[in-house]
C-alpha positions, 0 to 999 in steps of 0.5 A: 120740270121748269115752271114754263114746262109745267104751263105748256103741259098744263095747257096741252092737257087742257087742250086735249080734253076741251078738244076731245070732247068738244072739237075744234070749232067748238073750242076756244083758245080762251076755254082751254086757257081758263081750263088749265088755269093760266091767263087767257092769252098765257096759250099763245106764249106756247102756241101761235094759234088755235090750229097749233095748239090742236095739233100738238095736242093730238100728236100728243094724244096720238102719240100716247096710244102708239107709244103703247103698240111700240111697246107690244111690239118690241120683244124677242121673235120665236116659236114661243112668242105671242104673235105680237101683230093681234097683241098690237091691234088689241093694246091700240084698241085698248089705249084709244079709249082713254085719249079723247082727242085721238079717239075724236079723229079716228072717228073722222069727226075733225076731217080737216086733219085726220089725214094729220095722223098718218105722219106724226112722229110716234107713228113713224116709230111705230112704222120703224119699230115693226119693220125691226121686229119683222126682220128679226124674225126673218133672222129667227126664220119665223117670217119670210125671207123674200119680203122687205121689211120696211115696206111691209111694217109700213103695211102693217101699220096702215092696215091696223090704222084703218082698221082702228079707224073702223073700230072707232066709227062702227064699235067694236064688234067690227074687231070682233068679227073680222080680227081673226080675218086680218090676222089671217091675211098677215099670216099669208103675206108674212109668216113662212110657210110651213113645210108640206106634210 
């Protein structure tokens, strides 16, 4: 990684943690500078301002914690696979906690860009990465043929945001107590219905 490369990241890094764990009012651009070791003004080579700097670093953060749902939900459908929906509420719930910043705005405490999550990139592959793995169950015909991928991944997606979203402001045992009701939910919208007995 070049030298400048090395400073932004640093910098990022700094970024997160300072704004994790103080917010975006309460941090300074000169507070992260100094966090990662760089020249008060060395951020604004990399970054215009404050507001620029923290939106990298949450879609950073953020995109720290998609990037393991991704990969709990690319896998090959069938009758033996896991049901890769609660394996993906579960390893989000799981990442949150160990991204600051991420976990700062789940918790509406930066109200002013909560609304930022819902279109950075790594959501959108997220977004994207569901609607394939539903259409290829609708292939293996463990899913619903008259659905629509796209939107219901879509769906899917949102439902399990607001649910991390609940998780994060009221605990965990919100999960605990309504998971399997969720679960349920899905079920009904996506699975095939099994032939009547």
């Amino acid at each position: 990684m070049a030298k400048g490369a090395q400073t932004r990241q640093a910098i990022l890094d700094a970024a997160t943690v300072r704004f994790g764990r103080d917010g975006y009012r309460s941090t300074s651009v000169a507070d992260i500078a100094r966090d990662a070791g760089v020249g008060g003004t060395v951020a604004y080579t990399y970054f215009p301002n404050k507001e620029a700097l923290f939106l990298a670093a949450l879609d950073e953060d953020a995109a720290a914690i998609i990037e393991e749902g991704v990969t709990t939900v690319v896998g090959e459908p069938g009758a033996g696979a896991p049901d890769w929906r609660q394996l993906l509420i579960f390893s989000l719930l799981g990442a949150v906690e160990g991204h600051p910043l991420a976990r700062r705005v789940l918790a509406g405490l930066e109200p002013d860009v909560t609304d930022r999550v819902l279109e950075i990139p790594a959501l959108t592959e997220l977004r994207k990465a569901c609607a394939e793995r539903i259409a290829a169950e609708q292939l293996a015909g463990t899913v619903r043929s008259d659905i629509d991928p796209v939107p219901i991944g879509s769906g899917v997606v949102s439902i399990m945001l607001s649910l991390l979203m609940s998780v994060v402001q009221v605990g965990p045992d919100a999960a605990v107590a309504y998971g399997s009701d969720v679960a349920a939910v899905f079920e009904a919208a996506i699975d095939r219905t099994p032939p009547p007995r």
